[in-house]
N, CA, C and O atoms as a CHARMM CRD file, in Angstrom:
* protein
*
  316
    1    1 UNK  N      0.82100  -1.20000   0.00000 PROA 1      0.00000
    2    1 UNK  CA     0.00000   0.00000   0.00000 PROA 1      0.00000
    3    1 UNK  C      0.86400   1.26200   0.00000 PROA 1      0.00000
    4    1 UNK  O      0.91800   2.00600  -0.97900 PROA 1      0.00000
    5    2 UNK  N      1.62000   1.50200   1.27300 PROA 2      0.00000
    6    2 UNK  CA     2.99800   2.78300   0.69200 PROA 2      0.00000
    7    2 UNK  C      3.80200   2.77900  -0.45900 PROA 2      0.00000
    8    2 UNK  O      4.39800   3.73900  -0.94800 PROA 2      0.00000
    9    3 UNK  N      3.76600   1.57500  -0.86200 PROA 3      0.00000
   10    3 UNK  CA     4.59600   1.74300  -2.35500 PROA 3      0.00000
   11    3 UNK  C      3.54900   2.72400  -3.42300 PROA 3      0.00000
   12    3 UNK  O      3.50300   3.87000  -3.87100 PROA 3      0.00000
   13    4 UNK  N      2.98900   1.79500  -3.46600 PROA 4      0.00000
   14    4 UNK  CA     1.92800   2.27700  -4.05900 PROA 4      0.00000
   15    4 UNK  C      1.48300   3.99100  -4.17700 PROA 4      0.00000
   16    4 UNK  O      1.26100   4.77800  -5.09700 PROA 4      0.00000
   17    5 UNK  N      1.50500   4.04100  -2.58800 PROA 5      0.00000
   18    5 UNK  CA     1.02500   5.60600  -2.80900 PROA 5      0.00000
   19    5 UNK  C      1.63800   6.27400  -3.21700 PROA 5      0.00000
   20    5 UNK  O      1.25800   7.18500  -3.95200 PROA 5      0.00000
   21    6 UNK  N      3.33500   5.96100  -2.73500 PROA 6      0.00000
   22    6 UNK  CA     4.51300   6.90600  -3.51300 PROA 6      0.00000
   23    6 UNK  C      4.46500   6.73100  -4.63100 PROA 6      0.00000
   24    6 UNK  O      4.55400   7.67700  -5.41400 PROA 6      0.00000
   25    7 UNK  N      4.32600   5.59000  -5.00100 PROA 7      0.00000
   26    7 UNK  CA     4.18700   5.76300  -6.63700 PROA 7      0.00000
   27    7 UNK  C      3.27600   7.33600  -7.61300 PROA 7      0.00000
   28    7 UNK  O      3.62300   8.13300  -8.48500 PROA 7      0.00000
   29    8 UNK  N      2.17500   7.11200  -6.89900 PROA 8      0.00000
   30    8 UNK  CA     0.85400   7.78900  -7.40900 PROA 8      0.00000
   31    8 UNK  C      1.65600   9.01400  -7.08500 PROA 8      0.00000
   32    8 UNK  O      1.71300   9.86900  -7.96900 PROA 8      0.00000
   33    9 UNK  N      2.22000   9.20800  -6.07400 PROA 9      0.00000
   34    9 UNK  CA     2.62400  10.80900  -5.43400 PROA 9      0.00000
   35    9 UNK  C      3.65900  11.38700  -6.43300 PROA 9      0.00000
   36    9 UNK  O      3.61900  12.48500  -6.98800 PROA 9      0.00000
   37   10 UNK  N      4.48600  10.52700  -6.53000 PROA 10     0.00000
   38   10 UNK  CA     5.60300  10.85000  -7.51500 PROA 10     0.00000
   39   10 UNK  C      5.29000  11.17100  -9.17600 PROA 10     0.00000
   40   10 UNK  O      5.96200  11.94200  -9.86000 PROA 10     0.00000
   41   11 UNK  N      3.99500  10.31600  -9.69100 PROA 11     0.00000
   42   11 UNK  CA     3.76000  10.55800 -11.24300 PROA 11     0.00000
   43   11 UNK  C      2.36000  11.80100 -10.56200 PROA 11     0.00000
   44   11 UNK  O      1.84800  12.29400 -11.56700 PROA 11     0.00000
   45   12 UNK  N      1.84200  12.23700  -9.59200 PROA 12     0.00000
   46   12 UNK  CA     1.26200  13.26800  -9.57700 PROA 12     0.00000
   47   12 UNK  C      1.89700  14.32300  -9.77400 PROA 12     0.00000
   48   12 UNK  O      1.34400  15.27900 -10.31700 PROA 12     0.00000
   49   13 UNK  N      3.34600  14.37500  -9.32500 PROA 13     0.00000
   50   13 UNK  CA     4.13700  15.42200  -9.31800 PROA 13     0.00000
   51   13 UNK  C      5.08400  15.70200 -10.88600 PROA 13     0.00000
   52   13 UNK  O      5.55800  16.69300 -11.44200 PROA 13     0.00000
   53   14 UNK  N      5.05000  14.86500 -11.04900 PROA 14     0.00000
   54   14 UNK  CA     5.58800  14.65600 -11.83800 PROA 14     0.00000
   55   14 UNK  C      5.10700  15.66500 -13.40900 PROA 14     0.00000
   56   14 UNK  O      5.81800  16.39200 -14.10300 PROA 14     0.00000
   57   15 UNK  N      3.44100  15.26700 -13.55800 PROA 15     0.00000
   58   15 UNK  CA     2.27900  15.82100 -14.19800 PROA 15     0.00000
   59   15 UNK  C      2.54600  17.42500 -14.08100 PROA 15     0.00000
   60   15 UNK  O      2.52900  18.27700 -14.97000 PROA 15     0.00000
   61   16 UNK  N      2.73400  17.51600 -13.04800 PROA 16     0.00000
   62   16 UNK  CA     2.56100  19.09900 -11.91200 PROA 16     0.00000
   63   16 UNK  C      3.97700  19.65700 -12.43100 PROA 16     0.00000
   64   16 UNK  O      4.17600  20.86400 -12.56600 PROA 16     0.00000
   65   17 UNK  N      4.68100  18.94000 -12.63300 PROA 17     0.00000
   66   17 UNK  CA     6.26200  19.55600 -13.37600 PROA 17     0.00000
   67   17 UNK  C      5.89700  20.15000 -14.50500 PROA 17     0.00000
   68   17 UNK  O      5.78000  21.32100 -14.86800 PROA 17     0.00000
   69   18 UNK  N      5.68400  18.73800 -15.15700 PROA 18     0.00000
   70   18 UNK  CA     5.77500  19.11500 -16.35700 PROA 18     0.00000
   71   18 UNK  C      4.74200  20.17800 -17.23900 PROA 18     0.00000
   72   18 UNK  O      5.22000  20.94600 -18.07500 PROA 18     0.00000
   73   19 UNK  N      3.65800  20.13900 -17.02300 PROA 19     0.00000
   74   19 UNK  CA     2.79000  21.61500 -17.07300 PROA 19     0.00000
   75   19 UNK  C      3.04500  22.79400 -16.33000 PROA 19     0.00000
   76   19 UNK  O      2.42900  23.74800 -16.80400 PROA 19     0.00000
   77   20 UNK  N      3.66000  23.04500 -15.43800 PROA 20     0.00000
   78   20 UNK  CA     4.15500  24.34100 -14.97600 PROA 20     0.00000
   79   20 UNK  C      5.32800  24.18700 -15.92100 PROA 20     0.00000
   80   20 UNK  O      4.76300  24.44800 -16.98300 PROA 20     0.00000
   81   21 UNK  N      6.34900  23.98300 -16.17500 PROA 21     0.00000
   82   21 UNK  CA     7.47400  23.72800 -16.93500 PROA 21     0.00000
   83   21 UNK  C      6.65600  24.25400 -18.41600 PROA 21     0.00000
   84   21 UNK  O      7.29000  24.84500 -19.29000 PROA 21     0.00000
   85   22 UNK  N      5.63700  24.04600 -18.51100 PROA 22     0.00000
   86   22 UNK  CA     5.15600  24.13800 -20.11100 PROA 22     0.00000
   87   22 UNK  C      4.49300  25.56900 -20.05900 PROA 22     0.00000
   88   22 UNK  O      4.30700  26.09500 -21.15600 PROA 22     0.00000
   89   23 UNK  N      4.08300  26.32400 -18.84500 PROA 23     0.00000
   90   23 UNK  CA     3.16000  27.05700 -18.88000 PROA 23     0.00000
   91   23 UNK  C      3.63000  28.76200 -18.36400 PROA 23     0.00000
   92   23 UNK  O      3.10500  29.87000 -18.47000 PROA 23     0.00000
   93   24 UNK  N      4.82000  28.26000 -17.81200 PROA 24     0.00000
   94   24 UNK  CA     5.70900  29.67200 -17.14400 PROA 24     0.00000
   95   24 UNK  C      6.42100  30.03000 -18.38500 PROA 24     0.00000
   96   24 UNK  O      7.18500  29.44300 -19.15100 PROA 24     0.00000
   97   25 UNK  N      5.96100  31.05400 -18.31700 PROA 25     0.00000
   98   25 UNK  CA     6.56200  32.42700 -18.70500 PROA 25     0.00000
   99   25 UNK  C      7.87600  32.67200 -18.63800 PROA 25     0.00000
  100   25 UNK  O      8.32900  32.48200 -19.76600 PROA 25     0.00000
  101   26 UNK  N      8.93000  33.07700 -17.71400 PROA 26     0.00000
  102   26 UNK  CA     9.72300  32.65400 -17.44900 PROA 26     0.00000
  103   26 UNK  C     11.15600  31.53300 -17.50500 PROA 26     0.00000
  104   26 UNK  O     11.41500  30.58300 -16.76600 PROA 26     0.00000
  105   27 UNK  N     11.89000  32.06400 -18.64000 PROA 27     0.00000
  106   27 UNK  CA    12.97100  30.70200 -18.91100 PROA 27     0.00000
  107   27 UNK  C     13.87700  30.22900 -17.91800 PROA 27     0.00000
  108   27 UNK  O     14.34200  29.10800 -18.12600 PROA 27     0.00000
  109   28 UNK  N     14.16700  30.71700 -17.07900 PROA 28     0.00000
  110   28 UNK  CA    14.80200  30.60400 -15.54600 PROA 28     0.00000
  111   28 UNK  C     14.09300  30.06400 -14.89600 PROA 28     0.00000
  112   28 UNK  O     14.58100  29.32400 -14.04200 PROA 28     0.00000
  113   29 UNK  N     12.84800  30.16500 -14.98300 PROA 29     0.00000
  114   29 UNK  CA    11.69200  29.07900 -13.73300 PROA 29     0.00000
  115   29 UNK  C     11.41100  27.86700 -14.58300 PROA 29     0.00000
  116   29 UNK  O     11.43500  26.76000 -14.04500 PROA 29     0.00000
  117   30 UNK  N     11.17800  27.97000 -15.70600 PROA 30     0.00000
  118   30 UNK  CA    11.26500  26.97100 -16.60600 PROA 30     0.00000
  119   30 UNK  C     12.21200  25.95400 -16.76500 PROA 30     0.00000
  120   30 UNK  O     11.84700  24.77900 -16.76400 PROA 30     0.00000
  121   31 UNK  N     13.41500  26.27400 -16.90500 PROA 31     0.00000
  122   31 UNK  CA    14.81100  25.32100 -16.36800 PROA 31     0.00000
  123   31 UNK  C     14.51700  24.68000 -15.19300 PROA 31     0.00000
  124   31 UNK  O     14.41500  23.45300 -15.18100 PROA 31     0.00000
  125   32 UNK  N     14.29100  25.66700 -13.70600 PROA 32     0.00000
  126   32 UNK  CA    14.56700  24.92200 -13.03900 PROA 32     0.00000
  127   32 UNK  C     13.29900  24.07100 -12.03800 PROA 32     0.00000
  128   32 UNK  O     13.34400  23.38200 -11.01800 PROA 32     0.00000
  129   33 UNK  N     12.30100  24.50700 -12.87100 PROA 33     0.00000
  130   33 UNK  CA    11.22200  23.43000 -13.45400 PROA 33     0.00000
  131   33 UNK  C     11.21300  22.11000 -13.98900 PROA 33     0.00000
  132   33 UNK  O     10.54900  21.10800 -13.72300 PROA 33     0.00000
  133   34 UNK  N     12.21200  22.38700 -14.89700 PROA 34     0.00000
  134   34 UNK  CA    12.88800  21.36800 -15.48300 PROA 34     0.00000
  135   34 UNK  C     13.75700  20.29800 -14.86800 PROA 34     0.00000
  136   34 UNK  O     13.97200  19.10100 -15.05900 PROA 34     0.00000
  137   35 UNK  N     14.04400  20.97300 -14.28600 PROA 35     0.00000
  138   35 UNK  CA    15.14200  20.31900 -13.09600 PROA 35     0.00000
  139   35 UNK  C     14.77900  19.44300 -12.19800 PROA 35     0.00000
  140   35 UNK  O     15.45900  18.43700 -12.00100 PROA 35     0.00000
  141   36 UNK  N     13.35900  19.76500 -11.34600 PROA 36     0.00000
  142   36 UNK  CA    12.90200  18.95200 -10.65700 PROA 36     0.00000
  143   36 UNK  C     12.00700  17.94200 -11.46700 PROA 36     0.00000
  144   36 UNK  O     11.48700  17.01800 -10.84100 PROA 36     0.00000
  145   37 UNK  N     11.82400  18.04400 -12.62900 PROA 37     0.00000
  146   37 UNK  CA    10.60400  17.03500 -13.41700 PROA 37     0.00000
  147   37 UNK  C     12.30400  16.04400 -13.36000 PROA 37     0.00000
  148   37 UNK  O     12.15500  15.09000 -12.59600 PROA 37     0.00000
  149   38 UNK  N     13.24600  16.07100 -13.75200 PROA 38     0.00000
  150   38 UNK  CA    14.64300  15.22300 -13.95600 PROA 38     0.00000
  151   38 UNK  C     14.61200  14.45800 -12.72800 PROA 38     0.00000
  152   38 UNK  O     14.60300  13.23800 -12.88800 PROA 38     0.00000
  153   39 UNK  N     14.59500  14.87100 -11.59500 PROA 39     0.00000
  154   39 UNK  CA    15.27000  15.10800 -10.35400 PROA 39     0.00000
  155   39 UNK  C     13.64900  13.97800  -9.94900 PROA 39     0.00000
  156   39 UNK  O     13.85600  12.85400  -9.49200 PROA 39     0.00000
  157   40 UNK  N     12.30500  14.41400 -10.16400 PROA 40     0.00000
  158   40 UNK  CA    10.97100  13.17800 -10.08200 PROA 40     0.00000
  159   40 UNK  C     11.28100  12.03000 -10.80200 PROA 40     0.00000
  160   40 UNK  O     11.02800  10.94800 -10.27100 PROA 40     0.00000
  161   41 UNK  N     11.82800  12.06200 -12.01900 PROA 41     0.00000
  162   41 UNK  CA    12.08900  10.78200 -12.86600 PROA 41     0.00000
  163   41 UNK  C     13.45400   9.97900 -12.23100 PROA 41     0.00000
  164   41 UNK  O     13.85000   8.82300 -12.38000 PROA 41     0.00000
  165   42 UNK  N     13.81800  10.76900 -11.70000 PROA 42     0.00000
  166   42 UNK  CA    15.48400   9.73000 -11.64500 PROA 42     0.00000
  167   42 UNK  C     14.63400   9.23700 -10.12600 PROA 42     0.00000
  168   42 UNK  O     14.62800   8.00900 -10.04000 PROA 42     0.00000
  169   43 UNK  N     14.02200   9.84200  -9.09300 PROA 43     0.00000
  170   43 UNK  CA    13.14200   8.83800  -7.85600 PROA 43     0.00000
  171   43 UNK  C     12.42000   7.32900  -8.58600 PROA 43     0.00000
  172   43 UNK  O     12.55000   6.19300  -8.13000 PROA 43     0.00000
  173   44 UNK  N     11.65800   7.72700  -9.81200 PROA 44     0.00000
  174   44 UNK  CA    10.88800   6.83100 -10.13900 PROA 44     0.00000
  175   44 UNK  C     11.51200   5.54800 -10.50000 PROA 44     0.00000
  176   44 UNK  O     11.26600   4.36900 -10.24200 PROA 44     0.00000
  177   45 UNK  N     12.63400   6.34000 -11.36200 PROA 45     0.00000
  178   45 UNK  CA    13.55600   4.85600 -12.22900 PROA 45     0.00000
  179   45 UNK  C     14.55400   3.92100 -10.93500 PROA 45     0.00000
  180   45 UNK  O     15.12200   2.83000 -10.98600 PROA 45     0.00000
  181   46 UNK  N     14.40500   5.04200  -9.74600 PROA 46     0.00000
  182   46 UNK  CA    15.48700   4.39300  -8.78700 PROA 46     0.00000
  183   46 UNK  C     14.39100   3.14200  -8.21500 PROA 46     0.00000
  184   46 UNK  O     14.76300   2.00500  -7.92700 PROA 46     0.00000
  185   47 UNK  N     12.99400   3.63100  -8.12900 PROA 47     0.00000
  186   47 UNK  CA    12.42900   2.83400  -7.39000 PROA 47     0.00000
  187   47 UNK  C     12.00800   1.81400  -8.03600 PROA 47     0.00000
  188   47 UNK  O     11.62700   0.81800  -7.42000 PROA 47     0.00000
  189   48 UNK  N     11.99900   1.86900  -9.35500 PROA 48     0.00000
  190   48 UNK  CA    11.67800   0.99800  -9.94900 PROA 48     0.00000
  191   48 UNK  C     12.56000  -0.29200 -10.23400 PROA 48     0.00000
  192   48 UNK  O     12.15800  -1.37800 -10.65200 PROA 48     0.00000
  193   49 UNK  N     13.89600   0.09500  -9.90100 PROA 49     0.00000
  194   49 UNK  CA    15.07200  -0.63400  -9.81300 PROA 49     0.00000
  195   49 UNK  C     15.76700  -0.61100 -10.85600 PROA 49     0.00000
  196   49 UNK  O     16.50100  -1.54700 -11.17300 PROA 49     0.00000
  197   50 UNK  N     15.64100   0.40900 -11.50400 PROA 50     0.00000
  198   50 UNK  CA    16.63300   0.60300 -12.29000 PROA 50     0.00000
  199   50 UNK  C     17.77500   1.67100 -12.44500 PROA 50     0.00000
  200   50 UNK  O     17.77500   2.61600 -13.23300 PROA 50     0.00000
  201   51 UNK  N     18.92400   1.27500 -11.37300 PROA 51     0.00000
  202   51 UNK  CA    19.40400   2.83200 -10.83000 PROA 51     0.00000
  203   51 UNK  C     20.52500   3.02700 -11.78100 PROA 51     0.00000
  204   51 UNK  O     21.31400   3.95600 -11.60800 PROA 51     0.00000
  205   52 UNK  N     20.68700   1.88000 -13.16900 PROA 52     0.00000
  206   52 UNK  CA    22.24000   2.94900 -13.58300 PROA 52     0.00000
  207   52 UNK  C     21.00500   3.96800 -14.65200 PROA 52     0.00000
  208   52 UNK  O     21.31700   4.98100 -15.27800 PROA 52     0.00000
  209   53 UNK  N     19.79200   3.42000 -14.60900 PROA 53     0.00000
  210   53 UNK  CA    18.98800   4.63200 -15.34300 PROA 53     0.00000
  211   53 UNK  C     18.62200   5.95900 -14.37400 PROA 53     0.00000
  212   53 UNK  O     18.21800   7.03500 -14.81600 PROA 53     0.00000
  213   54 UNK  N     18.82100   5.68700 -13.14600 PROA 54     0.00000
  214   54 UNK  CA    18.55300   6.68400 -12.59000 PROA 54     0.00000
  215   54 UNK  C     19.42900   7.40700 -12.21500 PROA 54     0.00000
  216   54 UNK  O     19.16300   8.56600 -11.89500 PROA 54     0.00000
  217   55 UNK  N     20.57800   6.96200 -12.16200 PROA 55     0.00000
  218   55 UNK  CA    21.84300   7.77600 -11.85700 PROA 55     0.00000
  219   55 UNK  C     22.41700   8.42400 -13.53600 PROA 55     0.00000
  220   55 UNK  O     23.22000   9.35700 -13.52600 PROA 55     0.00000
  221   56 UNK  N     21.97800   7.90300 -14.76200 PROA 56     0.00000
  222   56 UNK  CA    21.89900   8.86000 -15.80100 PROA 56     0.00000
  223   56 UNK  C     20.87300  10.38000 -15.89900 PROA 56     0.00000
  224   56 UNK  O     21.12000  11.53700 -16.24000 PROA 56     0.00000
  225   57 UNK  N     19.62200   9.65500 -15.40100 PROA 57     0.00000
  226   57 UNK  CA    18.99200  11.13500 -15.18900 PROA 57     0.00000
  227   57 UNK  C     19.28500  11.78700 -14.23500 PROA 57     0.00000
  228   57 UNK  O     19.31700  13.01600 -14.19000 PROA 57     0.00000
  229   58 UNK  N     19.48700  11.16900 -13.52600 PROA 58     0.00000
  230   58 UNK  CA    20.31700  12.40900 -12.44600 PROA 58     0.00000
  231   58 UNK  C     21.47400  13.65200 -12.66200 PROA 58     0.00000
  232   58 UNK  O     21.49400  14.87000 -12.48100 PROA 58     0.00000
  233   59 UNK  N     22.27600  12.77100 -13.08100 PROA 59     0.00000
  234   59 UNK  CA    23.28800  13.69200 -14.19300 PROA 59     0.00000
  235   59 UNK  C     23.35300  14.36200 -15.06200 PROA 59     0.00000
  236   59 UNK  O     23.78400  15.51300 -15.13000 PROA 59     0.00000
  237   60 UNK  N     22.80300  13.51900 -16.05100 PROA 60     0.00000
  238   60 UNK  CA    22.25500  14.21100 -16.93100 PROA 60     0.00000
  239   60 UNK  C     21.04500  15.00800 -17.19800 PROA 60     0.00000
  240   60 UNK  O     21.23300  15.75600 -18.15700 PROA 60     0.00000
  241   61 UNK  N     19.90800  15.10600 -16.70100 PROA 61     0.00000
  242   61 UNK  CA    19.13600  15.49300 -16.55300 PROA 61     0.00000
  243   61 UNK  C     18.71700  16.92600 -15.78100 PROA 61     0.00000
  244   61 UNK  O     18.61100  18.12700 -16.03200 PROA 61     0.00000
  245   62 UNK  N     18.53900  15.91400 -14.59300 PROA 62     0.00000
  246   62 UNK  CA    19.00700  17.15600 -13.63500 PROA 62     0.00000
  247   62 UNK  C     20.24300  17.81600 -13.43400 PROA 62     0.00000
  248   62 UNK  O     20.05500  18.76500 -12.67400 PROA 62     0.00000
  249   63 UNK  N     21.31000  17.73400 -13.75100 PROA 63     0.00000
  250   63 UNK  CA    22.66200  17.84400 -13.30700 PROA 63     0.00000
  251   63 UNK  C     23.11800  18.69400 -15.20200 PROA 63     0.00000
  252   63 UNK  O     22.76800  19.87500 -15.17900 PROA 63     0.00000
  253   64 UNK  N     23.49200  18.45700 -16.02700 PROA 64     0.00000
  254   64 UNK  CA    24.16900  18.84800 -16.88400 PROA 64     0.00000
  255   64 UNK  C     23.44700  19.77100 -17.96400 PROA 64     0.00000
  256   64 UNK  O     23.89000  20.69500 -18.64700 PROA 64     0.00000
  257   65 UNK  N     22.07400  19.14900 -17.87300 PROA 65     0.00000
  258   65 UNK  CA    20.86700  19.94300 -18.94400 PROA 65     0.00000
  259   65 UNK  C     20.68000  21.21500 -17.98800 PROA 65     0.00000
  260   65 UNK  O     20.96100  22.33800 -18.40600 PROA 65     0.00000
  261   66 UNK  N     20.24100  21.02300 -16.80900 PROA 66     0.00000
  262   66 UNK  CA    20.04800  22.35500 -15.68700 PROA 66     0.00000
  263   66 UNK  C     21.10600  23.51900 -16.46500 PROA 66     0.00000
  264   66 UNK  O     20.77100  24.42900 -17.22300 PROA 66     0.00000
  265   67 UNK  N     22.72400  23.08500 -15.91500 PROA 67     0.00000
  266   67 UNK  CA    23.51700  23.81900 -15.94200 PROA 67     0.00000
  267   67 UNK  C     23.84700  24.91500 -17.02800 PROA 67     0.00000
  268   67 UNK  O     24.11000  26.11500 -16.94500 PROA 67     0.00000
  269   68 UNK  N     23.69700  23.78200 -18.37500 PROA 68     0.00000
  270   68 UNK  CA    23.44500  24.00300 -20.10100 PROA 68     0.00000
  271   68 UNK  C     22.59600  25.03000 -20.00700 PROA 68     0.00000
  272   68 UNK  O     22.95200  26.20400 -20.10300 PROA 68     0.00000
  273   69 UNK  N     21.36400  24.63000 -19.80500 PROA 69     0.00000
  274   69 UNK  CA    19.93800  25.58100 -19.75500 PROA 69     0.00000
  275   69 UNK  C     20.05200  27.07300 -19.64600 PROA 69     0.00000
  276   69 UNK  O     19.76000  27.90800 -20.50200 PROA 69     0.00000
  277   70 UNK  N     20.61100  27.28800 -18.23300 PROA 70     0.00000
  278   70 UNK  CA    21.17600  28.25000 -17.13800 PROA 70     0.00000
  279   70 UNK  C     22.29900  29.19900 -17.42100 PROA 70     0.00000
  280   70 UNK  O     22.34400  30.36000 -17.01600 PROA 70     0.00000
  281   71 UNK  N     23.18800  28.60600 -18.14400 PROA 71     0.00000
  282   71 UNK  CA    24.33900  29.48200 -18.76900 PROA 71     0.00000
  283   71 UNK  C     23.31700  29.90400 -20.19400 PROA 71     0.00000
  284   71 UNK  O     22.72300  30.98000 -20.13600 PROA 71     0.00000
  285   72 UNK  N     23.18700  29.23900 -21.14200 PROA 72     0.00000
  286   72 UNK  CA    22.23400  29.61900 -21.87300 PROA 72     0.00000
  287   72 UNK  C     21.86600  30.95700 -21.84800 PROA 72     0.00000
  288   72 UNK  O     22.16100  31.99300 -22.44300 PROA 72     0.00000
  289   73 UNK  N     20.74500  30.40600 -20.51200 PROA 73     0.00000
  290   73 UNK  CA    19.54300  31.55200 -20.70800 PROA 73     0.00000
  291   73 UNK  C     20.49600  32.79700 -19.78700 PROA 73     0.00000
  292   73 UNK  O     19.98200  33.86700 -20.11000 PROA 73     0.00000
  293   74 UNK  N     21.39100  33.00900 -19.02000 PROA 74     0.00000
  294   74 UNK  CA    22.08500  34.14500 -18.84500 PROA 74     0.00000
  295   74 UNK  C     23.17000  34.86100 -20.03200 PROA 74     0.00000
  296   74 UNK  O     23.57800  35.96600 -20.38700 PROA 74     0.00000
  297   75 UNK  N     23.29700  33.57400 -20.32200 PROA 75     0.00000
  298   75 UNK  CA    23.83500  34.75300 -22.50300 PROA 75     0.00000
  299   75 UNK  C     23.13100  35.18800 -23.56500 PROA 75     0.00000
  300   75 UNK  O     23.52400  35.35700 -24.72000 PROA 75     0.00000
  301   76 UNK  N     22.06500  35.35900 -23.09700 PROA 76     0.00000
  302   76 UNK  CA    20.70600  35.87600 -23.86000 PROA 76     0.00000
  303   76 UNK  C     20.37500  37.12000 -23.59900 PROA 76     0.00000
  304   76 UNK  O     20.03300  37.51300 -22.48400 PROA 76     0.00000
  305   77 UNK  N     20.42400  37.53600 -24.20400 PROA 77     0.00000
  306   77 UNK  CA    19.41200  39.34200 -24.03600 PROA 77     0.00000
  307   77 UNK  C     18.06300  39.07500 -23.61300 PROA 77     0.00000
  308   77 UNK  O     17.21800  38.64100 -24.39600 PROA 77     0.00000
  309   78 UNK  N     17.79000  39.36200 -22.19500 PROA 78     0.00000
  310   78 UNK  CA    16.28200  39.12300 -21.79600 PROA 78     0.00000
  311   78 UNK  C     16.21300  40.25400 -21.52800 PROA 78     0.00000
  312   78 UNK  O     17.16500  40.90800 -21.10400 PROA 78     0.00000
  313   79 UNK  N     14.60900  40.86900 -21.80600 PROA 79     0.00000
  314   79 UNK  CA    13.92000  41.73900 -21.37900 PROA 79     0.00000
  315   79 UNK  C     13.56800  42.07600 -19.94700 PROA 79     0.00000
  316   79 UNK  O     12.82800  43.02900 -19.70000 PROA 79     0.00000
């Protein structure tokens, strides 16, 4: 039954990422929007037992795309 619920909790949030991530305005909240939808998936794949997949999204995901993103969007002319 707790598996379970974490499960549900984690792809609720998950949902909740990824439409705020789609819906902000904002490319800086958007990244790091982004960041935690990475950071929900690499929980899921860990629990699911698959951790050299989860230790890729971790890194990569959350960890190297963030960073990418972030330098990015500070060498940009924003309004």
């Amino acid at each position: 039954m707790g598996l379970a619920l974490f499960n549900t909790f984690i792809l609720l949030l998950l949902v909740v990422a990824a439409l705020l991530a789609l819906r902000v305005k904002d490319l800086l909240t958007a990244s790091v929007v982004f960041a935690v939808y990475s950071f929900l998936m690499c929980l899921l794949w860990a629990e699911m037992g698959a951790v050299d997949v989860a230790f890729t999204e971790a890194t990569v995901g959350a960890g190297i795309s963030t960073v990418v993103l972030i330098a990015t969007i500070f060498n940009l002319k924003r309004k």
